[in-house]
C-alpha positions in Angstrom: 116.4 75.5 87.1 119.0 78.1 87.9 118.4 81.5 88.4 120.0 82.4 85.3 117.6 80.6 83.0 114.8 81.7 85.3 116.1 85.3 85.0 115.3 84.2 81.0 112.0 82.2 81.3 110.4 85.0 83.5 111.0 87.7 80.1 110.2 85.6 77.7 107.5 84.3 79.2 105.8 87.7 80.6 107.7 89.9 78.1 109.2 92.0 81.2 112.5 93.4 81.4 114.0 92.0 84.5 114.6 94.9 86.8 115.5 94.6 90.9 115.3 97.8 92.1 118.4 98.4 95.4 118.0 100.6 98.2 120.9 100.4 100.4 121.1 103.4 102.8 124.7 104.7 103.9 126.8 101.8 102.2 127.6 102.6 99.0 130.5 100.2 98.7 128.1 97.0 99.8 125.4 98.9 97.3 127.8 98.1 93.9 129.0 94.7 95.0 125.2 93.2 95.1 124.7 95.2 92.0 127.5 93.7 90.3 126.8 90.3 91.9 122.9 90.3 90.2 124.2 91.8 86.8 125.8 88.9 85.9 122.5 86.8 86.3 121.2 89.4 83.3 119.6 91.3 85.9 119.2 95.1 85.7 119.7 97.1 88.8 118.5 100.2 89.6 119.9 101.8 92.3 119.0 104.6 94.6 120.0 105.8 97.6 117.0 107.6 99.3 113.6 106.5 99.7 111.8 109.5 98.0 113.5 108.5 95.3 112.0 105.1 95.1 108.7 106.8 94.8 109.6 108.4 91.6 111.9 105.8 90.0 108.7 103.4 90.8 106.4 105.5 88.8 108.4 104.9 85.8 110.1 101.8 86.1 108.7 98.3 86.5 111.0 96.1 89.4 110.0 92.7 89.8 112.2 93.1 93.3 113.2 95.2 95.8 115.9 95.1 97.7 116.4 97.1 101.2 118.7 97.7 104.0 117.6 100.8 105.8 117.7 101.8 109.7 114.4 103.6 108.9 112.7 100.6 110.4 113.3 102.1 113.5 110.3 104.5 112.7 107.8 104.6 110.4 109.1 101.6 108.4 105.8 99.3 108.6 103.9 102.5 106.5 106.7 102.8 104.0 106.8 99.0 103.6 102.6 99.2 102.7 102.9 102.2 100.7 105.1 100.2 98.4 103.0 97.4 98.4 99.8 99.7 97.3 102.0 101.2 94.4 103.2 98.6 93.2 101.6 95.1 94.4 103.2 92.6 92.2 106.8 93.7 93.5 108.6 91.5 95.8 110.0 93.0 98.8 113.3 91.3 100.6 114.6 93.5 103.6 118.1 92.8 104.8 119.0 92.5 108.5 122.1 94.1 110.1 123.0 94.3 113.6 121.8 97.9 114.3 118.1 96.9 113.2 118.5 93.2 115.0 119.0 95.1 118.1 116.4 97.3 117.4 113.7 94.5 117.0 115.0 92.7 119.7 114.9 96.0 122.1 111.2 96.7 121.1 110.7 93.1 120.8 109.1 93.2 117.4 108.6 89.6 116.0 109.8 88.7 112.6 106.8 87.9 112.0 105.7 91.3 112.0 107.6 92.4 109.2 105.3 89.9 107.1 102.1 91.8 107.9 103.6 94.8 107.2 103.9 93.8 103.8 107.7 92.0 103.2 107.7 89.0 101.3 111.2 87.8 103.0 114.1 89.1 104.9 118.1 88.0 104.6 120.4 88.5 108.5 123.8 90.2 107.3 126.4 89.1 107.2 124.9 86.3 104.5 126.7 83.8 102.3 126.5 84.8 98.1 124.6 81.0 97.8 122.0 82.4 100.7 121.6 85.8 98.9 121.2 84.0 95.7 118.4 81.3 97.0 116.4 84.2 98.1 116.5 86.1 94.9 115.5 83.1 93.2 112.8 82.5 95.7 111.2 85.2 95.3 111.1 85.9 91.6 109.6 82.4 91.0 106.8 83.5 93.1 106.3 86.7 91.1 106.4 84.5 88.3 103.8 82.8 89.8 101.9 85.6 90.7 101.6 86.8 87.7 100.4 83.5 86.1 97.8 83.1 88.5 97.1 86.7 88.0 96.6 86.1 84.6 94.4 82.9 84.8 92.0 85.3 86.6 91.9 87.9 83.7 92.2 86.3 80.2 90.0 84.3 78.1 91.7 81.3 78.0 90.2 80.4 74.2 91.6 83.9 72.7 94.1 85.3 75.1 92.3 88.9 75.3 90.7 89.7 78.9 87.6 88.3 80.0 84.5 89.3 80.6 85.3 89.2 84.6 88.2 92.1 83.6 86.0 93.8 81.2 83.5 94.5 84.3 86.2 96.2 86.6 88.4 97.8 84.1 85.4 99.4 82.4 84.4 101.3 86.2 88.0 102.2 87.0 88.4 103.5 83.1 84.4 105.8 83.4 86.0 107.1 86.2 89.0 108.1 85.3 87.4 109.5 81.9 84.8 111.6 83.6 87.7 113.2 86.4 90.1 114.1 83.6 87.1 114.7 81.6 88.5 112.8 78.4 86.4 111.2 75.8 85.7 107.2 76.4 84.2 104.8 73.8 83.8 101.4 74.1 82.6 98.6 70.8 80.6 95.5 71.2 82.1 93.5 68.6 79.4 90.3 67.4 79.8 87.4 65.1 76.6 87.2 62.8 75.5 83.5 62.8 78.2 82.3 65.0 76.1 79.9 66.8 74.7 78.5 63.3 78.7 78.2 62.4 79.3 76.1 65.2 76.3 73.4 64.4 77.6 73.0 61.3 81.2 72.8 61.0 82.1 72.3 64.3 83.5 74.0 67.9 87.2 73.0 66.8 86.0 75.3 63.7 84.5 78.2 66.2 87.6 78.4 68.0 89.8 79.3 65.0 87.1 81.8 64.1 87.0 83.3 67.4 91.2 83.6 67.7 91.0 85.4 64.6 88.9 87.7 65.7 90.6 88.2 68.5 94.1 88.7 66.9 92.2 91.0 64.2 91.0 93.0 67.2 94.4 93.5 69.2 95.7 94.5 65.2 93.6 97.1 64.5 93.6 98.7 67.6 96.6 101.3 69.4 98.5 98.9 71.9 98.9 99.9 75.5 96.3 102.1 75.2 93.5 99.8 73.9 91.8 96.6 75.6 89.8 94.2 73.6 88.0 91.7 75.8 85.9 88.7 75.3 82.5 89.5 76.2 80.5 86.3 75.7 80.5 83.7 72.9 80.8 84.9 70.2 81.1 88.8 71.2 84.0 90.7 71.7 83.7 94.5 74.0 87.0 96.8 73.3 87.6 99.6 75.5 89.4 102.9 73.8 90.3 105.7 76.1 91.5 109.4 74.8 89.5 109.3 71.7 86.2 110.2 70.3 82.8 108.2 68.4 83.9 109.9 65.7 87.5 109.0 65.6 86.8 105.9 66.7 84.5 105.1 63.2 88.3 104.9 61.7 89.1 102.1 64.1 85.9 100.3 63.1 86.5 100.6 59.7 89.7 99.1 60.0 88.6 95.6 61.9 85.9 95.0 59.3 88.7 96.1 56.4 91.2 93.2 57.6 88.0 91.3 58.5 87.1 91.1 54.9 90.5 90.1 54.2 90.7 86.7 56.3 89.3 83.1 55.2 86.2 83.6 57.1 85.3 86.8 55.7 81.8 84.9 55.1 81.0 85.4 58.6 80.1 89.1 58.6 80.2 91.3 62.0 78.0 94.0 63.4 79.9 96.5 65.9 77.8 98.7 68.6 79.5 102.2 69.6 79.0 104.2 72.1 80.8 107.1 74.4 80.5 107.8 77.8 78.4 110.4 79.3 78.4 112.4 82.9 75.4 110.9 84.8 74.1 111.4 88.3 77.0 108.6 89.5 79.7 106.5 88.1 77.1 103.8 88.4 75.0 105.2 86.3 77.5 106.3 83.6 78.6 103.0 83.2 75.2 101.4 83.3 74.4 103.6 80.5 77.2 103.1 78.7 76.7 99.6 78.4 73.1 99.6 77.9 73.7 101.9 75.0 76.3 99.7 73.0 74.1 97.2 73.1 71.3 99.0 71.8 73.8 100.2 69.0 74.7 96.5 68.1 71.2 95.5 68.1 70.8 98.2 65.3 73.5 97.0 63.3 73.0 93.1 63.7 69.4 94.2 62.0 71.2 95.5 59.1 73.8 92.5 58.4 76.7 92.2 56.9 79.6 93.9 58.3 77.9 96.8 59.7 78.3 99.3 62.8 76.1 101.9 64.5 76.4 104.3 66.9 73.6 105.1 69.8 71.3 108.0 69.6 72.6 109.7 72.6 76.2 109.7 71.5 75.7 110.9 68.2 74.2 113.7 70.3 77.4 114.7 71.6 79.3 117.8 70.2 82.0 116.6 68.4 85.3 116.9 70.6 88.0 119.4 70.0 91.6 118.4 70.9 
């Protein structure tokens, strides 16, 4: 494969927009010619020229890449190389060499290896040859590729494609949290199949699966993208996490996935949906314990009344309706 089609296969395949982002300090001239020299691999290079400004760009932009020649390694380069790698941990890292830095290293006698535990993923000695340059580029987005495959292995229900139940259980502590600091509404949905397991006896797990994708697709449909995660829960129950809105916006939601439910070849198979919104506990812990506990005392509810129904918990409905 060359790095043009892998430049391809890496945004089709993740949907990303290839970006490498280039910091080259005091060499403006050298700073164009590798841009124009990645650009014509479909590449798009973002280019900056001091490391504050990294920072920002990082924040809004998504690099698969970064590129950097800087004689900042001279001091405090290992903590600048690791606050990168916090912000944004998927990002390869490849430092260029020149001789003033060389000499540095070899003055303090600073392995090479060292630059690996501060975070770099590889390194390039200028002056380099185009072909060298190029190998390491390719390098090292084929491991972000890779990254991100294994990546998303570890997250996704492999069945449906939405996150896992694994996902569901960290994303749902980092989301309370963030809910209760901002102090922004939080509701999360358990999602269950009425007589799934029935189903599945009688017409087969080939069957179960097609049932379960559309479900899933239904799910990711009806609900605002980016913003929304729908996760597979257990067998035959789906849990979807909605920040920034209300129970009682969220009945619209609801309404909605059993709407386009009704509308699909299994609309035989009726669901029942649990709500519920977080509340400010003693701890984090406990917000989150309860927020779970409570959906599933909602769904309980509703998978007593059958067919397509929802409920919402006692203790949210409690709640004073939010004003935006």
């Amino acid at each position: 494969m060359k790095l043009n089609d892998l430049c391809i296969h890496i945004e089709k395949k993740l949907k990303e927009k290839l970006k490498v982002l280039l910091y080259i300090e005091g060499d403006p001239l050298f700073r164009s010619f590798l841009n124009k020299f990645l650009s014509q691999f479909g590449i798009n290079v973002l280019e900056v020229d001091q490391k504050e400004k990294i920072y920002e760009l990082l924040k809004q932009e998504k690099a698969q890449l970064i590129i950097i020649l800087s004689r900042e390694i001279k001091k405090g380069f290992s903590e600048f190389i690791f606050y990168l790698k916090t912000l944004v941990p998927e990002t390869r890292i490849l430092i260029i060499l020149d001789l003033v830095v060389l000499e540095y290293l070899y003055f303090y006698k600073v392995d090479f290896l060292d630059l690996f535990t501060w975070g770099v993923d590889d390194f390039i000695i200028k002056p380099f040859s185009l072909e060298e340059f190029k190998a390491k580029i390719f390098k090292l987005l084929k491991e972000y590729l890779l990254f991100k495959e294994i990546k998303k292995l570890e997250i996704e229900d492999p069945i449906t494609g939405v996150f896992n139940r694994k996902y569901f259980e960290e994303i749902i502590v980092e989301e309370s949290y963030r809910a209760l600091r901002q102090k922004y509404p939080l509701v999360i949905f358990m999602v269950d199949i009425d007589d799934f397991r029935w189903y599945i006896q009688n017409f087969g797990q080939e069957e179960g699966t097609k049932v379960l994708k559309e479900l899933a697709k239904n799910l990711q449909n009806s609900t605002r993208e980016k913003i929304d995660k729908v996760f597979r829960y257990n067998i035959e129950r789906f849990a979807l996490i909605l920040p920034h809105i209300n129970w009682q916006k969220s009945i619209s939601i609801v309404e909605r996935i059993i709407k386009r439910w009704e509308q699909t070849q299994y609309k035989d198979l009726t669901l029942s949906i649990g709500i519920s919104q977080i509340l400010a506990e003693k701890s984090l812990e406990d917000s989150v314990t309860s927020l779970i506990k409570r959906v599933n005392e909602a769904l309980k509810l509703a998978k007593k009344e059958k067919g397509n129904t929802y409920e919402v918990d006692k203790e949210t409905l409690r709640l004073i309706p939010f004003k935006w």
